[in-house]
C-alpha positions as CSV (number, residue, x, y, z in Angstrom):
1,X,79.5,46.6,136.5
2,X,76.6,48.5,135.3
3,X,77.2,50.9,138.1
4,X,81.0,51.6,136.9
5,X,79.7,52.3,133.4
6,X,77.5,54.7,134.4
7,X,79.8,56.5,136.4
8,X,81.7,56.4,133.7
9,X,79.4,57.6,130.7
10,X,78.6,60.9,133.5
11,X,82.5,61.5,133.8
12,X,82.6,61.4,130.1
13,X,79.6,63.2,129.8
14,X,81.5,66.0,132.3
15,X,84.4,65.7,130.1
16,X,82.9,66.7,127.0
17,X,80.9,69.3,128.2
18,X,83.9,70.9,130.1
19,X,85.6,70.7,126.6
20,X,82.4,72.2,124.8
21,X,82.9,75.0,127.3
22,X,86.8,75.4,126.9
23,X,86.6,75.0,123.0
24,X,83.9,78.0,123.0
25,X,86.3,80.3,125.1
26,X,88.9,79.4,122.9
27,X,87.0,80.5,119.9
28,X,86.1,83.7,121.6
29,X,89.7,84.5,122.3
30,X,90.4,83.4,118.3
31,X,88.2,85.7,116.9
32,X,89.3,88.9,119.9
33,X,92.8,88.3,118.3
34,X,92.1,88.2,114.8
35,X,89.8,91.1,115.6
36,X,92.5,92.7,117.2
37,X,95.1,91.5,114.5
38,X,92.4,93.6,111.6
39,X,92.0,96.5,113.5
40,X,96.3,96.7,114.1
41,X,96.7,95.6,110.7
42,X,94.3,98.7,109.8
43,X,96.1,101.2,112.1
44,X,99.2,100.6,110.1
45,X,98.0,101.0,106.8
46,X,96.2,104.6,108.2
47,X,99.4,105.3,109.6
48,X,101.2,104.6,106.1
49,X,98.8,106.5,104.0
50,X,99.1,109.6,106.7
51,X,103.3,109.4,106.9
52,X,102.7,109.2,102.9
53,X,100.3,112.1,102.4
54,X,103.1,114.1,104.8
55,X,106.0,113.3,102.9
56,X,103.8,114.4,99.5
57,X,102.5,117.5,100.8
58,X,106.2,118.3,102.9
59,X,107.7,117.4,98.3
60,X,110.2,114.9,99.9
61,X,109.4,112.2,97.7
62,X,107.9,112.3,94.1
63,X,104.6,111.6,93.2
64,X,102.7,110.5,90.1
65,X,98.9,110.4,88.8
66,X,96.1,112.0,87.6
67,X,96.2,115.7,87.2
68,X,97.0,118.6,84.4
69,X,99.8,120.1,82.7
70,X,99.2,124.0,83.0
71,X,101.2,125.4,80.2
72,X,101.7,129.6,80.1
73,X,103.6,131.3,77.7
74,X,103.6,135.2,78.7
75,X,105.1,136.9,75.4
76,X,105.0,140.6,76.8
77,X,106.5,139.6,80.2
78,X,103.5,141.2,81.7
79,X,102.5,137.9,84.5
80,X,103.8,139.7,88.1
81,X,104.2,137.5,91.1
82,X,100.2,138.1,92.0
83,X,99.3,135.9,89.1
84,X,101.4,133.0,90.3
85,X,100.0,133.5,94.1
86,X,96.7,133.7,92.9
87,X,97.0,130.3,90.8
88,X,98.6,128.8,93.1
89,X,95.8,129.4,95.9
90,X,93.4,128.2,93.2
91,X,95.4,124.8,92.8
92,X,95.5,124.2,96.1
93,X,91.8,125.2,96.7
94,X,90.5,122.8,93.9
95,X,92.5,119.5,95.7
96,X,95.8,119.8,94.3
97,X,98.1,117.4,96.0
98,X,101.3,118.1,94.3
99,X,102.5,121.0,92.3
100,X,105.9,121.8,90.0
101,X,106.6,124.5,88.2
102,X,109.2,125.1,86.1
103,X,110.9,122.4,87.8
104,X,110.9,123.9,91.3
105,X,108.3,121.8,93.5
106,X,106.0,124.0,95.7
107,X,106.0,122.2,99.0
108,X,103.9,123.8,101.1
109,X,101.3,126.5,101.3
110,X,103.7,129.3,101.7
111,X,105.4,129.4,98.6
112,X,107.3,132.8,97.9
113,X,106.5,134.9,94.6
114,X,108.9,137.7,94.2
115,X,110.3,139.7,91.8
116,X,108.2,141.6,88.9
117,X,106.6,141.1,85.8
118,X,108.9,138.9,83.6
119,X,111.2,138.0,86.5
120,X,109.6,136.0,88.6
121,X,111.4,134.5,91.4
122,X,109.5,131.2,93.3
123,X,111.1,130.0,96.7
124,X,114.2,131.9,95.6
125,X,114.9,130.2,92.3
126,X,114.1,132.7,88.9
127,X,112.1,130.9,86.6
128,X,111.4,132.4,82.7
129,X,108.5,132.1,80.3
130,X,107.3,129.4,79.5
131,X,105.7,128.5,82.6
132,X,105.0,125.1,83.3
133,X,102.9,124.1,86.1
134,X,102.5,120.1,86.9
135,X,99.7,119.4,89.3
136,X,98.3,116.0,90.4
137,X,95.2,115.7,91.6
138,X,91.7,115.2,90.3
139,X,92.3,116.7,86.9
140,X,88.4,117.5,86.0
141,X,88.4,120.0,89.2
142,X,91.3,121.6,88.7
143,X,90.9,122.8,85.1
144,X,87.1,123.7,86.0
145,X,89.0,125.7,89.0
146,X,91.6,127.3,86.5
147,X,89.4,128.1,83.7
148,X,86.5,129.9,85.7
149,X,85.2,133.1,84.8
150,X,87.7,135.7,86.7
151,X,89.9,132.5,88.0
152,X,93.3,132.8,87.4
153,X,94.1,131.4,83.5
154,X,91.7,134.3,82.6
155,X,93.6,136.9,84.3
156,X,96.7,135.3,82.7
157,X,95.0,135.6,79.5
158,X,94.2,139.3,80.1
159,X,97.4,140.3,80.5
160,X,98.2,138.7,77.3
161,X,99.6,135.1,78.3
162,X,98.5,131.9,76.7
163,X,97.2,129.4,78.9
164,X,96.9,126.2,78.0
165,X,95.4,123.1,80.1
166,X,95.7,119.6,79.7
167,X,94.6,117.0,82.1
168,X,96.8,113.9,82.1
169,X,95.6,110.2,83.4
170,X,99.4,109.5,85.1
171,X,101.7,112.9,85.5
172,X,104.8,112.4,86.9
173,X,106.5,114.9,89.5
174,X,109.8,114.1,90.1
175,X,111.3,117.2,91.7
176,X,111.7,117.1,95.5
């Protein structure tokens, strides 16, 4: 009958808008979970790049990129353990992220100089002319930093080292 159709077509009508209504909630709680999912998924890769960063920083894993080659040869064994603090400040100061030298990987901030002038001792190892320092980071700042009026290559240079920098697209710092 007419009257059963329509009763039927409002039921229908009910239907559909009930299921307008569920499939909008549904959406809602889609994009709450993929918004959730991103911001997770974004937590992680912070949380990578941090435990990363530490293990640089602590040297227990070896690093590569940009960066310079710092190359000091100190003929008269005149370079005392000051130099080496100084330039070492001065790396760290201009964004070094990782530093070698002569194959002894300076770990953290409190690296120990000791010893004198041509027998220089770094976290208890002796290391000899030629000094080579590795250093990643952004290679443009950290020769400006080195080579500065007063900085520490001219106060190498004064005491009658030769410095020589040489920024490097991919350096490689294997030491740990």
């Amino acid at each position: 009958s007419e009257q059963d159709l329509v009763t039927v077509l409002d039921e229908l009508g009910t239907q559909e808008q009930n299921l307008r209504t569920r499939r909008g909630e549904l959406s809602g709680e889609l994009d709450e979970l993929r918004s959730a999912a991103d911001e997770a998924q974004a937590r992680e890769q912070a949380t990578r790049k941090a435990e990363t960063q530490a293990q640089i920083a602590a040297g227990t894993v070896a690093v590569h990129g940009p960066g310079v080659t710092v190359a000091v040869a100190d003929p008269g064994a005149n370079l005392t353990p000051t130099q080496f603090v100084m330039t070492l400040g001065e790396l760290r100061n201009a964004g070094a992220e990782a530093i070698e030298l002569n194959g002894v990987r300076l770990s953290t901030p409190r690296a120990a100089f000791t010893g004198q002038a041509g027998a220089i001792v770094v976290d208890g190892t002796p290391i000899t002319s030629p000094y080579t320092w590795k250093v990643i980071g952004e290679a443009q700042t950290i020769a400006t930093a080195l080579d500065i009026q007063a900085g520490s290559a001219a106060q190498m240079r004064a005491k009658g080292a030769i410095v020589q920098i040489t920024p490097s697209d991919d350096l490689s710092i294997t030491s740990l």
